[in-house]
Backbone as CSV, one residue per row, in Angstrom:
resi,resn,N_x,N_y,N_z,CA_x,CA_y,CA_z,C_x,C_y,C_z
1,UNK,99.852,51.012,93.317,98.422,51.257,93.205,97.664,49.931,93.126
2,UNK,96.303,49.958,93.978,96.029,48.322,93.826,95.013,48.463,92.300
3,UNK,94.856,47.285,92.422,94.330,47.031,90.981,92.652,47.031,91.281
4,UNK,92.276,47.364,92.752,90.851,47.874,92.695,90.565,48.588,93.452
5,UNK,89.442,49.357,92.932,89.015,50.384,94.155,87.564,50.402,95.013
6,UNK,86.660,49.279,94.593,85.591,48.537,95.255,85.974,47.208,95.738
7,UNK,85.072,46.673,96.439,85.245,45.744,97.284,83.557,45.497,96.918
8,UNK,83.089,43.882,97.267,81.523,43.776,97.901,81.114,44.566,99.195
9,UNK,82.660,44.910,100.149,82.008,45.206,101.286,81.683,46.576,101.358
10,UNK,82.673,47.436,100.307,82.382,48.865,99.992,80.993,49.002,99.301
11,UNK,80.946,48.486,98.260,79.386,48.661,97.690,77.869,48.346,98.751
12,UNK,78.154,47.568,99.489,76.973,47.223,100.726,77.136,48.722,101.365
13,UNK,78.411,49.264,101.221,78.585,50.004,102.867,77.798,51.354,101.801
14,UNK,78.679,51.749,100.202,78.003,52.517,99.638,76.503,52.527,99.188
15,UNK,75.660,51.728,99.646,74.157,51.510,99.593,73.343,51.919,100.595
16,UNK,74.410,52.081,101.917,73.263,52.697,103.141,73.725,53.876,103.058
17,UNK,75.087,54.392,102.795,75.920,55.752,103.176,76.992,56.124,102.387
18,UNK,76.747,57.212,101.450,77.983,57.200,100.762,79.367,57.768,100.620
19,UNK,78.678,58.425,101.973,79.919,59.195,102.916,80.518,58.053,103.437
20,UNK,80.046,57.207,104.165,80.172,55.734,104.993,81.398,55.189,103.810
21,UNK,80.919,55.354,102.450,81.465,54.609,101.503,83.087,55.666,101.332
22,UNK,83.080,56.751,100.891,84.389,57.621,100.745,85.304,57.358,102.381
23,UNK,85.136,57.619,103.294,85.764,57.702,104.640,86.222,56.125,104.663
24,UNK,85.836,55.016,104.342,86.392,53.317,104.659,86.753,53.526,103.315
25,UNK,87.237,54.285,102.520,88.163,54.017,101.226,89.693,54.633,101.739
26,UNK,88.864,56.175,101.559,90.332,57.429,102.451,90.582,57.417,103.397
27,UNK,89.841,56.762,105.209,89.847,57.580,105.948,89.417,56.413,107.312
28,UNK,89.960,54.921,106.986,89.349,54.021,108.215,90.228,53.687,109.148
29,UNK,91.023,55.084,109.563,91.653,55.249,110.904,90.444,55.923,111.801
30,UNK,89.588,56.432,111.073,88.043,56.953,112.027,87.137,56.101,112.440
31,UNK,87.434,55.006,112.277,86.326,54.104,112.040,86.444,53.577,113.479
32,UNK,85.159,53.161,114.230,84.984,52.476,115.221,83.903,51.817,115.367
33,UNK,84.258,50.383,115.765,83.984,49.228,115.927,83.618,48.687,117.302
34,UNK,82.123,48.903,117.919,81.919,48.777,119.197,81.918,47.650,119.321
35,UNK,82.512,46.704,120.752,82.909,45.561,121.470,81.583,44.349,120.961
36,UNK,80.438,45.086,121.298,78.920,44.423,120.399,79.292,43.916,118.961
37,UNK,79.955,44.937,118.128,79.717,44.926,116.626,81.309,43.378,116.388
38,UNK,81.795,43.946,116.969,83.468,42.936,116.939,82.938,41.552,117.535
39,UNK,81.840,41.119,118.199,81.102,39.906,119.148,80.711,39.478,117.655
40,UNK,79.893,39.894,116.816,78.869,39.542,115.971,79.840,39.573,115.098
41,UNK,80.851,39.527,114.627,81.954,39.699,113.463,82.813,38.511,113.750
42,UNK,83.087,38.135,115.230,83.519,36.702,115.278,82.620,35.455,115.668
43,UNK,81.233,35.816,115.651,80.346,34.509,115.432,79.919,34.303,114.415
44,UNK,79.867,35.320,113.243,79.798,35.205,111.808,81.284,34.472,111.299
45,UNK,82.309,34.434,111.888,83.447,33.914,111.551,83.220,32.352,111.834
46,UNK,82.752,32.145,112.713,82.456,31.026,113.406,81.686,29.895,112.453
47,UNK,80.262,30.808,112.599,79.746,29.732,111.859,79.812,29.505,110.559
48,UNK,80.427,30.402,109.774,81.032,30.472,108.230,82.099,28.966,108.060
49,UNK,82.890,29.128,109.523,84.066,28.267,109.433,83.319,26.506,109.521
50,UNK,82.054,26.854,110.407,81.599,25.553,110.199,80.989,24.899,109.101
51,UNK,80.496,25.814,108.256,79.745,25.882,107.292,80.882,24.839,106.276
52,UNK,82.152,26.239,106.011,82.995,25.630,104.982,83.241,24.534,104.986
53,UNK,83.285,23.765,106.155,83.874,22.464,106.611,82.675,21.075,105.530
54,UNK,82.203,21.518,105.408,81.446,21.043,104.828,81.537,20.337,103.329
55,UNK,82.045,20.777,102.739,82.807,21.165,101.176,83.863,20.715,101.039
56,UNK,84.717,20.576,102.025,86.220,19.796,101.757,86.023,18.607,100.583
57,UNK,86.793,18.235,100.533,88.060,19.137,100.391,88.056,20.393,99.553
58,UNK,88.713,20.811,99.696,88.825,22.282,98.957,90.131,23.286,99.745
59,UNK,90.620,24.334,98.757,91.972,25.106,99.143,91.477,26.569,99.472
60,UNK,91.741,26.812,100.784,91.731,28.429,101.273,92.394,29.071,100.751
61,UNK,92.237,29.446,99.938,92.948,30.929,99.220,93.365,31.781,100.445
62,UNK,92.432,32.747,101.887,92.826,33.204,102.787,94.198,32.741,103.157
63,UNK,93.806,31.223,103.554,95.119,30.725,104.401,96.514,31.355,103.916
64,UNK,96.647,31.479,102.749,97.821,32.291,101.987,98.407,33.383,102.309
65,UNK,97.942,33.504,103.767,98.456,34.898,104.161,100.157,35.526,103.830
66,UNK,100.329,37.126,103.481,101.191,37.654,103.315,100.645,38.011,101.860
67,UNK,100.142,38.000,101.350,99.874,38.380,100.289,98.735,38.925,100.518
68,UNK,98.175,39.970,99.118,97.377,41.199,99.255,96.048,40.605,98.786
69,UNK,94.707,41.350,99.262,93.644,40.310,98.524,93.796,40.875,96.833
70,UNK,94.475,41.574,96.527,94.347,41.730,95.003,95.397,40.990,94.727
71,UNK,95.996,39.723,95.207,96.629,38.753,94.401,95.288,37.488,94.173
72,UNK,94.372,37.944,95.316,93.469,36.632,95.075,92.832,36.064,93.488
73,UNK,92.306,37.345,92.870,91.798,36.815,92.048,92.913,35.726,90.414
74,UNK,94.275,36.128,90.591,94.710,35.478,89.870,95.414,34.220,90.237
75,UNK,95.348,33.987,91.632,95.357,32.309,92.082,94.235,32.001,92.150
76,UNK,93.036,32.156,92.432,91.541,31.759,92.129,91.479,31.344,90.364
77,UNK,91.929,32.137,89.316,92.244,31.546,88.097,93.098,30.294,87.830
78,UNK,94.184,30.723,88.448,94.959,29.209,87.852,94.489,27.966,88.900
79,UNK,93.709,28.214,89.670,93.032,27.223,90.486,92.534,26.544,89.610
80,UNK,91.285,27.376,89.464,90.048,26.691,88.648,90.649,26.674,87.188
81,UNK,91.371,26.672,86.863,92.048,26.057,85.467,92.390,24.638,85.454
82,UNK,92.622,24.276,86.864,93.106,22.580,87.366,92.108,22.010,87.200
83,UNK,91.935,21.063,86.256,90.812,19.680,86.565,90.621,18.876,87.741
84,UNK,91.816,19.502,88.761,91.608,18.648,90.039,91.090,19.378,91.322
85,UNK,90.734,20.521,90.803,89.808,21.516,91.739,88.826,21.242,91.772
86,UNK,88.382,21.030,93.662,87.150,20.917,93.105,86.216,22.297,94.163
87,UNK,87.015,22.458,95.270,85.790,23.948,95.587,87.657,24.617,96.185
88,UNK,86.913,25.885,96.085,87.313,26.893,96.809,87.019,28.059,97.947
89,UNK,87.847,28.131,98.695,87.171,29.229,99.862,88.071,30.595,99.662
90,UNK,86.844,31.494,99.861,87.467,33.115,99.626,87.932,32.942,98.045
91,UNK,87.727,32.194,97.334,87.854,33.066,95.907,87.942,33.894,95.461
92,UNK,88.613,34.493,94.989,88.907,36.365,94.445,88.271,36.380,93.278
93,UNK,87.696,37.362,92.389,87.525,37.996,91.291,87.532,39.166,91.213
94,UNK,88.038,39.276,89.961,88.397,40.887,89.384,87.500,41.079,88.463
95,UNK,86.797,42.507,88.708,86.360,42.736,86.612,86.312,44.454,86.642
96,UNK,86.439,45.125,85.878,86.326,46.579,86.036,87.034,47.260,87.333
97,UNK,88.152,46.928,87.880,88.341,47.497,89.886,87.719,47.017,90.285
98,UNK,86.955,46.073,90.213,85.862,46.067,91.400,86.458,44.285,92.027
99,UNK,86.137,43.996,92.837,87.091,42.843,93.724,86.282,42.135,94.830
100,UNK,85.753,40.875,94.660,84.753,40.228,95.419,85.439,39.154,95.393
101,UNK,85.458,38.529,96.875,85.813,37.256,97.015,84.645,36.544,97.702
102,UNK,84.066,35.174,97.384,83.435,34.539,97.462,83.674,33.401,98.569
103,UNK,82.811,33.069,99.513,82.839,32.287,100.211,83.430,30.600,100.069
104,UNK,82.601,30.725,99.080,82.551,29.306,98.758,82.823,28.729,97.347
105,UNK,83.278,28.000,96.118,82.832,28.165,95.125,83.364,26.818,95.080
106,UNK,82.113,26.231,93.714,82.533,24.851,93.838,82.418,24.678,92.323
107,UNK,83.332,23.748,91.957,83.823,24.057,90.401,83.468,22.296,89.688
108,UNK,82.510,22.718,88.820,82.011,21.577,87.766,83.016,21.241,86.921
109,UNK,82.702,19.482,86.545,84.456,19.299,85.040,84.094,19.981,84.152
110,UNK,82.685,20.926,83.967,82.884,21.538,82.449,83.294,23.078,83.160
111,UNK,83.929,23.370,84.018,84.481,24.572,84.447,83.244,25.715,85.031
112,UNK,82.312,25.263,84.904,80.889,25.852,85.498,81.272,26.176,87.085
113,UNK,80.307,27.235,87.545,80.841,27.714,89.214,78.965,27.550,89.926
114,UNK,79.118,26.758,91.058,78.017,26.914,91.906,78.594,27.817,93.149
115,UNK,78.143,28.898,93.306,78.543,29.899,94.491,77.747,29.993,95.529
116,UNK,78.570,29.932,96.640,77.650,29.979,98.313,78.519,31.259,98.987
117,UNK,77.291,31.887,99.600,77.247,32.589,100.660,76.686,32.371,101.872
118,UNK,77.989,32.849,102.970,77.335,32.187,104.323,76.839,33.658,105.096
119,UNK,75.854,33.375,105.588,75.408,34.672,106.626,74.897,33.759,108.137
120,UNK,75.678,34.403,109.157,74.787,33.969,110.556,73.889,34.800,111.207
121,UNK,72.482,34.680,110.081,71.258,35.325,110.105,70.433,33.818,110.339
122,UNK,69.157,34.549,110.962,68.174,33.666,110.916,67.357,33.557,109.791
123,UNK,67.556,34.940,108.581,67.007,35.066,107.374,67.598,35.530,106.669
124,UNK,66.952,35.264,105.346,67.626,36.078,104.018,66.979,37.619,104.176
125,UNK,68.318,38.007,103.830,67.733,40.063,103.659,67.874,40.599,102.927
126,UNK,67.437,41.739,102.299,67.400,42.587,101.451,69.002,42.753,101.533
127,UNK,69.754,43.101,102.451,71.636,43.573,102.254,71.884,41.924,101.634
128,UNK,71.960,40.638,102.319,72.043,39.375,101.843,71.916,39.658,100.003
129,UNK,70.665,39.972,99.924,70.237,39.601,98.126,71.237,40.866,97.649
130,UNK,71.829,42.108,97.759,72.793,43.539,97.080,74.127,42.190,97.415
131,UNK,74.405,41.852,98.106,75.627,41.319,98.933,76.405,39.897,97.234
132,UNK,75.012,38.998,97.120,75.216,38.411,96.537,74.911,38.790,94.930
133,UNK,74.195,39.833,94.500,73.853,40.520,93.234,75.170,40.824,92.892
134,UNK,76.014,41.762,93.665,77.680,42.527,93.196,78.471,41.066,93.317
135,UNK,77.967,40.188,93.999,79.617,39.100,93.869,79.101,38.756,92.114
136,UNK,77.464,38.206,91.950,76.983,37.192,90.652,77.888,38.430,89.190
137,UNK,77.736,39.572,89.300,77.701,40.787,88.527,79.256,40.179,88.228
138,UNK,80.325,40.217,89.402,82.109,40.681,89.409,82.073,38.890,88.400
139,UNK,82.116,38.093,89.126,82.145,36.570,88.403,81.715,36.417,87.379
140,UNK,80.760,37.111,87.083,79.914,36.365,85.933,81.141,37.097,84.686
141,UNK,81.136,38.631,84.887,81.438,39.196,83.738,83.401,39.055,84.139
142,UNK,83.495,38.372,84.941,85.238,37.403,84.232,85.189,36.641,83.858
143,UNK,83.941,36.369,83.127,84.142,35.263,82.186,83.854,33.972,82.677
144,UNK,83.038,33.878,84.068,82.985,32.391,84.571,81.633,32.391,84.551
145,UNK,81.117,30.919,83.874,79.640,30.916,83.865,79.118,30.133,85.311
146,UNK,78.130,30.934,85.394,77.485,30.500,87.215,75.806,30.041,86.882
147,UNK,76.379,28.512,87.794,75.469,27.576,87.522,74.041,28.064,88.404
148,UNK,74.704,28.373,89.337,73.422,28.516,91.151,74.574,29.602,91.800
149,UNK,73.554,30.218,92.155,74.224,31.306,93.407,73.215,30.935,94.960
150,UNK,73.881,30.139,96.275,73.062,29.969,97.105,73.219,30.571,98.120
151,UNK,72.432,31.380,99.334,72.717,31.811,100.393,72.329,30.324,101.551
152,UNK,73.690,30.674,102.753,73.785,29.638,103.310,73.282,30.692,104.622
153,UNK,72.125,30.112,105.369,71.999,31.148,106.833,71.865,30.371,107.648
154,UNK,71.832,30.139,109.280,71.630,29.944,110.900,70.241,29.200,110.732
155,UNK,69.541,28.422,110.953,68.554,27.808,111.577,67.846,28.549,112.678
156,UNK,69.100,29.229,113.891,68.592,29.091,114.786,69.297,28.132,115.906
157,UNK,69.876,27.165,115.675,70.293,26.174,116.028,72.154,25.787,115.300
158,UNK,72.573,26.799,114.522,73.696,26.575,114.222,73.772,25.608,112.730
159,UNK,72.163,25.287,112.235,72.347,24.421,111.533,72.185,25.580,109.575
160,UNK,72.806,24.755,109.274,72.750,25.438,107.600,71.417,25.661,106.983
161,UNK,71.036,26.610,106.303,69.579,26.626,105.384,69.988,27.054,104.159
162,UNK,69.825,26.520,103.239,69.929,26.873,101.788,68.931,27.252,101.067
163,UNK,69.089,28.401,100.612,68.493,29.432,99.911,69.236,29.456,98.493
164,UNK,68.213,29.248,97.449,68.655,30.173,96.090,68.600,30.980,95.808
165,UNK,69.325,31.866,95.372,69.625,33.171,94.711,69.999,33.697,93.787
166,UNK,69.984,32.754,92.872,70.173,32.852,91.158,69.395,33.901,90.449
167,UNK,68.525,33.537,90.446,67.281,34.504,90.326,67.199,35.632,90.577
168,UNK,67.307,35.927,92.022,67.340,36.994,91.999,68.598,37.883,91.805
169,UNK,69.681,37.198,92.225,70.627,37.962,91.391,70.725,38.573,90.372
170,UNK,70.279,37.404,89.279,70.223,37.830,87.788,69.017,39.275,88.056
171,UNK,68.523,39.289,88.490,67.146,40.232,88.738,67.802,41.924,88.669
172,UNK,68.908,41.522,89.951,69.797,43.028,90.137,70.761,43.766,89.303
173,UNK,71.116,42.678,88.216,72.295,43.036,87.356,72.285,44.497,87.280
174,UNK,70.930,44.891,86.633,71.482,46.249,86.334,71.866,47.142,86.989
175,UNK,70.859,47.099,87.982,70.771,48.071,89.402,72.627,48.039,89.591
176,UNK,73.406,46.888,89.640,74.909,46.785,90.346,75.222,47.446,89.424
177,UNK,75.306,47.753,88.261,76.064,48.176,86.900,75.704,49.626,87.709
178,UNK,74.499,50.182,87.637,74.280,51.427,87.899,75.187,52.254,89.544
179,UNK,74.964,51.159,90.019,75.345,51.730,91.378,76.928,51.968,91.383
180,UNK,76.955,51.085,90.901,79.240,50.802,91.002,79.427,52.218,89.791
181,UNK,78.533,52.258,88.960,79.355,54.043,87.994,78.774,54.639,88.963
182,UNK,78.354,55.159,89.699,77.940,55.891,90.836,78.586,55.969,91.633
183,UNK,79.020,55.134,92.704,80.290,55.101,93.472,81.817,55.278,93.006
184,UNK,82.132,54.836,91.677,82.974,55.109,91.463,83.435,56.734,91.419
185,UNK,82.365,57.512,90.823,82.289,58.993,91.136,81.967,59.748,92.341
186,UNK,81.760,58.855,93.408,81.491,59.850,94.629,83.309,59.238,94.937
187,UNK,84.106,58.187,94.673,85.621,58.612,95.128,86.486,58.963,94.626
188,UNK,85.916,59.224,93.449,86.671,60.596,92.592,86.500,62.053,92.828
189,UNK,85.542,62.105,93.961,85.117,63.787,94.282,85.759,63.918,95.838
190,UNK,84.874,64.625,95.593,85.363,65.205,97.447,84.150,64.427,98.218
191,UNK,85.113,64.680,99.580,83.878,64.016,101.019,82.178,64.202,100.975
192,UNK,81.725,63.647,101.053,79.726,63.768,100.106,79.775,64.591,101.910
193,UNK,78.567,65.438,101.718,78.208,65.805,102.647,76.734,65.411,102.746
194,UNK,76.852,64.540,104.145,75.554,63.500,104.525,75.788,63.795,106.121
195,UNK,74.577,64.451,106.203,74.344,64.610,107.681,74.017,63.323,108.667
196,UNK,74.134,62.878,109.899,73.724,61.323,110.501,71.954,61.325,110.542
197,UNK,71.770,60.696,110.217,70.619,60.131,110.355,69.955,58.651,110.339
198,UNK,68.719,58.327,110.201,68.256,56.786,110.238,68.903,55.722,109.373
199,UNK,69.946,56.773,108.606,70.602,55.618,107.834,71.887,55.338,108.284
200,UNK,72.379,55.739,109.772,73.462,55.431,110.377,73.641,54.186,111.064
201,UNK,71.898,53.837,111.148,72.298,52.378,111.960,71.423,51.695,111.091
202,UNK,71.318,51.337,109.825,70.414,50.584,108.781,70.913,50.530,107.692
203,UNK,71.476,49.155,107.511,71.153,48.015,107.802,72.042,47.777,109.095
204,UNK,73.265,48.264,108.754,74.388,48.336,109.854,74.601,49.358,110.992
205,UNK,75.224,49.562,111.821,75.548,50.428,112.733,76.781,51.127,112.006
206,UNK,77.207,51.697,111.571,77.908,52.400,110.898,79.359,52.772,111.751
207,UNK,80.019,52.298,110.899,81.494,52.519,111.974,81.936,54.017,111.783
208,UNK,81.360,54.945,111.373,82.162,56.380,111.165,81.025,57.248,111.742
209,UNK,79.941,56.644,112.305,78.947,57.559,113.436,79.660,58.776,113.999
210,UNK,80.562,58.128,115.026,81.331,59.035,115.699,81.702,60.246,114.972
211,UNK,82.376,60.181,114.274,83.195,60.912,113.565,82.105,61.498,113.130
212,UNK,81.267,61.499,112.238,79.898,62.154,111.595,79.342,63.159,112.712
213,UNK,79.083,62.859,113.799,78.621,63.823,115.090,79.428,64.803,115.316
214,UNK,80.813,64.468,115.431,81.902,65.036,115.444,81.575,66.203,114.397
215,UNK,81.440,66.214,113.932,82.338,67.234,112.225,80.668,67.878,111.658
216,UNK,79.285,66.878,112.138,78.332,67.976,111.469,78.111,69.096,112.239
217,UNK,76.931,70.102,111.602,76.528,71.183,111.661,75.197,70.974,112.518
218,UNK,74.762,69.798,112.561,72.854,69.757,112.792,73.229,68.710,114.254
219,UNK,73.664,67.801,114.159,73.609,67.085,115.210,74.148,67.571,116.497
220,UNK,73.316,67.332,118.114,74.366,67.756,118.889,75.725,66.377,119.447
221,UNK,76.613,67.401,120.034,77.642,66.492,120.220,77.500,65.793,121.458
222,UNK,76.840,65.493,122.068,76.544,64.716,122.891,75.556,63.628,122.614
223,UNK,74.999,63.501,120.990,73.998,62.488,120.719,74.435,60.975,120.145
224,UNK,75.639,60.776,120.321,75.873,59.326,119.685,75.148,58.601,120.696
């Protein structure tokens, strides 16, 4: 059994759809990923990778492949226990099940954390500010005190923009507290019944569309 049952990327996904959210827990052999959506998933890879480059030195936790991301958060600990750490990429944290790994994290000698998020947006967004609220929420309450939370976005030009988000993070705390006992009970129940609508492609295009057309009552089957 893993040792969590949220993710940051589940809680974003449980904020537009919370059917969206049960089916990518139980059920993401349904899931489809149009050739468009997989384009924009490896230029976000892209410029993340350029981004990180930035920060070196520092140790990829990812690179560690063969291991599960719920080993991350307890090599992300004995990391930042080293006085000779000084950032990390993909950082894990654990607190309550819930399991966020962090882009970036760069670690002060008094053990303090400045955290970056990269997006290849031309702006900060409303999903951006939920995105980074659930990572500030998982970190903060393992016990690591966070100095700055910054969003890193696109120019336009490939170049970095730094944004703070401290603030408003701290802003969302509660709202994340509220939402995560909420989700945690829609995957303790049965399949939510959520018909497709304007919230199938907002913020995201929703990878279980298909399937949703498929299986409702209201939509016709010829409307994806």
């Amino acid at each position: 059994m893993k040792d969590y049952s949220l993710t940051k990327s589940k809680y974003i996904l449980g904020l537009q759809c919370e059917k969206a959210l049960y089916m990518d827990s139980y059920h993401r052999e349904r899931a489809y990923y149009s050739p468009e959506t997989l384009a924009l998933f490896k230029r976000g890879r892209l410029f993340e990778s350029q981004v990180k480059e930035t920060f070196a030195p520092a140790v990829d936790i990812s690179s560690m492949r063969g291991m599960s991301f719920g080993k991350y958060p307890a090599i992300t600990s004995e990391l930042l226990s080293l006085p000779t750490t000084h950032a990390l990429y993909e950082a894990g944290f654990l607190y309550d099940r819930v399991l966020v790994l962090a882009d970036v994290v760069v670690r002060h000698t008094d053990g303090s954390l400045d955290v970056y998020e990269i997006k290849n947006s031309l702006q900060p967004t409303e999903t951006f500010r939920h995105d980074i609220a659930i990572q500030y929420y998982v970190i903060a309450h393992s016990g690591h005190v966070i100095n700055s939370f910054h969003l890193i976005h696109n120019n336009g030009n490939d170049q970095p923009v730094l944004v703070d988000m401290t603030a408003a993070a701290q802003e969302e705390q509660a709202a994340v507290a509220f939402h995560l006992a909420h989700f945690k009970e829609v995957l303790n129940g049965l399949e939510p019944v959520v018909e497709p609508g304007a919230h199938c492609h907002t913020p995201y295009a929703c990878a279980f569309l298909r399937y949703c057309h498929a299986t409702s009552t209201l939509a016709p089957k010829d409307s994806i």
